[in-house]
Structures are given as C-alpha cells and as structure tokens.
C-alpha positions in Angstrom: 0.0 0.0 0.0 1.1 3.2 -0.6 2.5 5.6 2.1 1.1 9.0 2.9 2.4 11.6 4.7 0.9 15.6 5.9 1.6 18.8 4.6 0.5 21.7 5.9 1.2 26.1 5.3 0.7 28.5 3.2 1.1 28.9 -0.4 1.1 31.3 -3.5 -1.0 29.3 -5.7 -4.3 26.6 -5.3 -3.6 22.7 -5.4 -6.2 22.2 -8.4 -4.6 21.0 -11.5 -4.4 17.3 -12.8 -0.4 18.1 -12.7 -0.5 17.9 -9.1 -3.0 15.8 -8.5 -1.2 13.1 -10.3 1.5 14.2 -8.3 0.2 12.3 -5.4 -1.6 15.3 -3.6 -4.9 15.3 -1.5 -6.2 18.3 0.4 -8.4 18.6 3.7 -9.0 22.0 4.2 -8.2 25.2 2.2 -8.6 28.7 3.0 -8.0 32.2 0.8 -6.8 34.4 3.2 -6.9 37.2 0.3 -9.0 40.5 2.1 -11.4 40.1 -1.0 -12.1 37.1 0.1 -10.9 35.9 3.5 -13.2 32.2 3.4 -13.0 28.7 3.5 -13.2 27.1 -0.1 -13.5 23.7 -1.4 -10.7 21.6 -2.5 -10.6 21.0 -6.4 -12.3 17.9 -8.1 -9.5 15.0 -8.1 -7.6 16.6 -5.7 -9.8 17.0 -2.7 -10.5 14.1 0.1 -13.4 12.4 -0.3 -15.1 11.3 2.2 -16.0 7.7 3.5 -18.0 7.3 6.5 -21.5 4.9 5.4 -22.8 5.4 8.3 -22.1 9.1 9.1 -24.1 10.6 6.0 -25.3 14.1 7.0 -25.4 16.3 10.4 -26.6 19.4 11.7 -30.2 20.8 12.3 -31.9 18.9 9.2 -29.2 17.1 8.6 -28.0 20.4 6.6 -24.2 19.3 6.1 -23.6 16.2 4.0 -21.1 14.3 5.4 -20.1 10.7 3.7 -19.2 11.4 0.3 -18.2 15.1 0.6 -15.3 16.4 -0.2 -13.2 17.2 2.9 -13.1 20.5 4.6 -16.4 20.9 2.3 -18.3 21.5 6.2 -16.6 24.4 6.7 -16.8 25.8 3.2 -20.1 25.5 2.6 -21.2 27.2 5.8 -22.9 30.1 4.2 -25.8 31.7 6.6 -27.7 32.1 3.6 -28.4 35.7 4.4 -25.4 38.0 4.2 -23.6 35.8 1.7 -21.4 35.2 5.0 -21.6 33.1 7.9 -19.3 30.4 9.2 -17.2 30.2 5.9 -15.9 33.5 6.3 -15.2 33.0 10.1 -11.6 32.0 11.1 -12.2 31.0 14.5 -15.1 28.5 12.5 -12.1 26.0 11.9 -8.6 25.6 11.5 -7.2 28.9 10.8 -9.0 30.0 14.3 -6.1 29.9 16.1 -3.1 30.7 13.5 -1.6 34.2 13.5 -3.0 34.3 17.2 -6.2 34.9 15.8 -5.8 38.2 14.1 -6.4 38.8 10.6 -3.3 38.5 8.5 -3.3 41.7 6.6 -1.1 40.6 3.6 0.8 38.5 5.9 1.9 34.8 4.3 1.2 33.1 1.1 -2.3 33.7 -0.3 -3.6 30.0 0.4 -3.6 28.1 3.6 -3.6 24.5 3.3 -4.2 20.9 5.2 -3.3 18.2 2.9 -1.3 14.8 2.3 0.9 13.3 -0.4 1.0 9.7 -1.7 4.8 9.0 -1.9 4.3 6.3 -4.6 3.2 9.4 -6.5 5.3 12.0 -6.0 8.6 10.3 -5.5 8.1 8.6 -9.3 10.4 9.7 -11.6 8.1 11.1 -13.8 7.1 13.5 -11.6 7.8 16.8 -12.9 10.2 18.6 -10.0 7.7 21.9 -10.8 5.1 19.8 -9.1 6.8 19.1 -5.9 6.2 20.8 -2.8 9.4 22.6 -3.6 8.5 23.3 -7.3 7.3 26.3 -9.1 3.6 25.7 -8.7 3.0 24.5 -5.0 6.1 27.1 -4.0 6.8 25.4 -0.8 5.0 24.9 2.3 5.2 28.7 4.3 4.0 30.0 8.3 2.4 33.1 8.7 5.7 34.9 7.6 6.4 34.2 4.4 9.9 35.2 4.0 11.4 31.7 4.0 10.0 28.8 3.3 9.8 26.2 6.4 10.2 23.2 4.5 10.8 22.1 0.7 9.7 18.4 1.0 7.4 15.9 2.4 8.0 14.6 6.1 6.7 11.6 7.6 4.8 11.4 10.1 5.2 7.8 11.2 2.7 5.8 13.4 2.0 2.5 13.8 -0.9 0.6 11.4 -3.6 0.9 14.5 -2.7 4.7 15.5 -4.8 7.9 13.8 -2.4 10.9 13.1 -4.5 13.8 13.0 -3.3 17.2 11.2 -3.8 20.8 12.4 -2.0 23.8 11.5 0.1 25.6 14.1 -1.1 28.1 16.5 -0.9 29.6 20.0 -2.6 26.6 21.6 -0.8 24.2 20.3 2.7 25.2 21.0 3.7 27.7 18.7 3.2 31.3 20.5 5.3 33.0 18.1 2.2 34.6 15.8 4.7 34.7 12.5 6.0 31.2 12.8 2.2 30.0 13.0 0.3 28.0 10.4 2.4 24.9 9.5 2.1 21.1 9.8 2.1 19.8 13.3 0.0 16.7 14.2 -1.2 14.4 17.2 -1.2 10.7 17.6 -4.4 8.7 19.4 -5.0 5.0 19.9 -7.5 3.3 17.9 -11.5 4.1 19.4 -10.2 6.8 21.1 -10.1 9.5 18.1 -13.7 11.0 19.4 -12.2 11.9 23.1 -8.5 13.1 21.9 -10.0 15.0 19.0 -12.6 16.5 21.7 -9.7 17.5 23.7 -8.0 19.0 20.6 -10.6 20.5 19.1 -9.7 23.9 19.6 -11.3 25.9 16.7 -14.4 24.0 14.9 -17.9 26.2 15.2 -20.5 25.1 18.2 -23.5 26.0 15.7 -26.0 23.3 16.3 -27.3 24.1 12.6 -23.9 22.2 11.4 -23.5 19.9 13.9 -19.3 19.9 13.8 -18.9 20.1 17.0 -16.8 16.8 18.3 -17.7 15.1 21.6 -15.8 13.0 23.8 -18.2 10.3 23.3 -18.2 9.7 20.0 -17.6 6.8 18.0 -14.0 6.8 15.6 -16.3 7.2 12.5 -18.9 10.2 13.6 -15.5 12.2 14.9 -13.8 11.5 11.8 -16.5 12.5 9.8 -16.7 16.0 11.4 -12.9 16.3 11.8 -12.4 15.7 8.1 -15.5 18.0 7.6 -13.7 21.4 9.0 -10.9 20.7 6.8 -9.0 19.1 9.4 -6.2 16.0 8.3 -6.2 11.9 9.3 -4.5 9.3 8.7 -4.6 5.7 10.5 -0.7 4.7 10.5 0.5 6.3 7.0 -3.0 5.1 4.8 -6.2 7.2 4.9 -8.4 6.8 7.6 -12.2 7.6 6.5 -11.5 9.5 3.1 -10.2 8.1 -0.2 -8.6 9.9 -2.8 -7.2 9.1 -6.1 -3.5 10.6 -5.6 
C-alpha cells in the first residue's frame, strides 16, 4: 500500500490542476486568506479528500451538512448563513485557521492560500514526476508560516505511526505550542489509539464552530467514525498509520 504523509502552510498558488493531482496530492482544508475574500473554499475535483464514513451521512439541524461522500473540509466551506452571503465560511475561529496568526487577521501577511493536505509518496517520489510539481517546485512554491519570507520546508516529512494509531493534522497556533504569531500556520500533528479518536480530537478541538445548525462540534463520546466524519468536515487531516483513515482519494 502506498504511504502517505501531511503537509501543511501556506502557499502562492491553489492545489487544483491534474499536474498535481497526479502528483500524489490530496487536500483537507483550504482557506484564501486574500481581504477580498478571506473564506474557506472547497478543494478542487480529483484533488480534494473524499469522504467515507456509510454510516455518518449528513449532520446538523436537518441534517443540513452532507457528510459521507463530501469532499473534505467541504463543512466548513459550505457554511454560508444564507443571508449576508457570510456566515461560518468567512469565520476563522469556524475551523482551523482560528487559532493561526494568534487569531488576528493576516493583513497581507503569508502566502495567499492556507492549506491541510497529504501526499501519496508512490506518487510523487516517481520519476516522472515533474520537479515543478513538488512541494518545492514552481507551482506548490513550498510549504510557508504566517511569515512568508522563508519557506519552512521544501519536501514531504513523515509522520510515522504505527498501522492501528490515527495521526491527525492541524495547523500551528498559539494553543498548540507555537506562541510566536509569524512562525504559526504549518504542519504539526497528534497521535491517538485506535477508538479513542472522538475523546482526543474532543480535547483537541480547539477551533471547529459550536453552531447546532452544522453539527461539527466533536464530543468525547463519540464513536471513531462520527468524529472523523466531522474532523475531516472542518478541513481538518487523518491518517490511521501512514494510509487514509475515512477519506479516499485518487493521488
């Protein structure tokens, strides 16, 4: 089986061409931190997460959010109050940029494009995978924190974990032991035993909204599969050892 490993930062430029995407990459959440925009988005078609929980289709108040067969990070995206053209989607404290850049907005700080994702290494280590579609190419422009002046890393790391462990993905903040408010918003992850993803992801489940209407909110309680469902929901990443753990993706 392949091996997969996280990525996570800021970038110049989207993940959404068939280039990449046959580079081995998947993303979980993106967000545009451009002032004309300053939202959550959807991943692109092929590139994005998909995910795969049967029995966790929808949640929320009328079971508003589709769930199983979503693309990842779609939750959060999607999370329009249908009256201002605003609403959760344009809320950083609604997910995982809550807590990057302490909180504050970024004010042309960083690369335009925040992302959680992964990369299949049977993919991108093949040899006829352009360099220019590498994290350190000319299209993904490396991986960047809040301060974009150097890049914090130029290639894929591995995470590790055994075959029964979930590695869960966040981006770097104040609460998660980066204070610095510049070096925020890279990769750093967390490792729980299997059936106990709903109480650790509880625990780290700093910034995901509380809005009954979406029903993201994760509890303590909760089986692996309904926390996974809402984890990979806000754009969050997982992994069970190095292999997918409730998504599937092509790359």
């Amino acid at each position: 089986m392949a091996k997969v490993s996280f990525f996570g930062g800021s970038a110049a430029n989207l993940i959404n061409t068939t280039a990449l995407a046959n580079a081995g990459y998947n993303t979980f959440g993106v967000f545009d931190s451009s002032e004309e925009s300053n939202r959550y988005i959807a991943g692109a078609n092929g590139i994005a997460a998909v995910i795969n929980t049967p029995n966790v289709t929808s949640t929320g108040t009328d079971n508003l959010v589709p769930i199983n067969n979503a693309k990842a990070g779609s939750g959060i995206a999607t999370a329009l109050d249908g009256d201002s053209g605003g609403g959760l989607s344009t809320t950083m404290a609604a997910s995982f940029m809550g807590g990057v850049n302490n909180g504050n907005s970024f004010e042309g700080g960083g690369k335009r494009y925040y992302f959680i994702g992964c990369i299949n290494y049977n993919n991108y280590n093949l040899s006829t995978t352009a360099a220019a579609n590498k994290i350190d190419g000319n299209n993904v422009d490396g991986m960047y924190s809040v301060d974009d002046g150097v890049a914090q890393y130029t290639t894929a790391g591995d995470v590790g974990g055994s075959g029964t462990d979930y590695t869960v993905c966040l981006l770097s903040n104040n609460k998660n032991g980066m204070p610095t408010a510049t070096r925020q918003g890279t990769r750093i992850t967390f490792r729980f035993a299997n059936g106990n993803l709903g109480s650790g992801l509880a625990a780290l489940d700093y910034y995901a909204t509380t809005n009954a209407n979406w029903g993201l909110q994760i509890t303590a309680l909760m089986t692996d599969e309904n926390a996974a469902g809402r984890w990979l929901a806000l754009g969050y990443g997982l992994l069970k050892g190095a292999q997918p753990a409730f998504w599937d993706g092509d790359n």
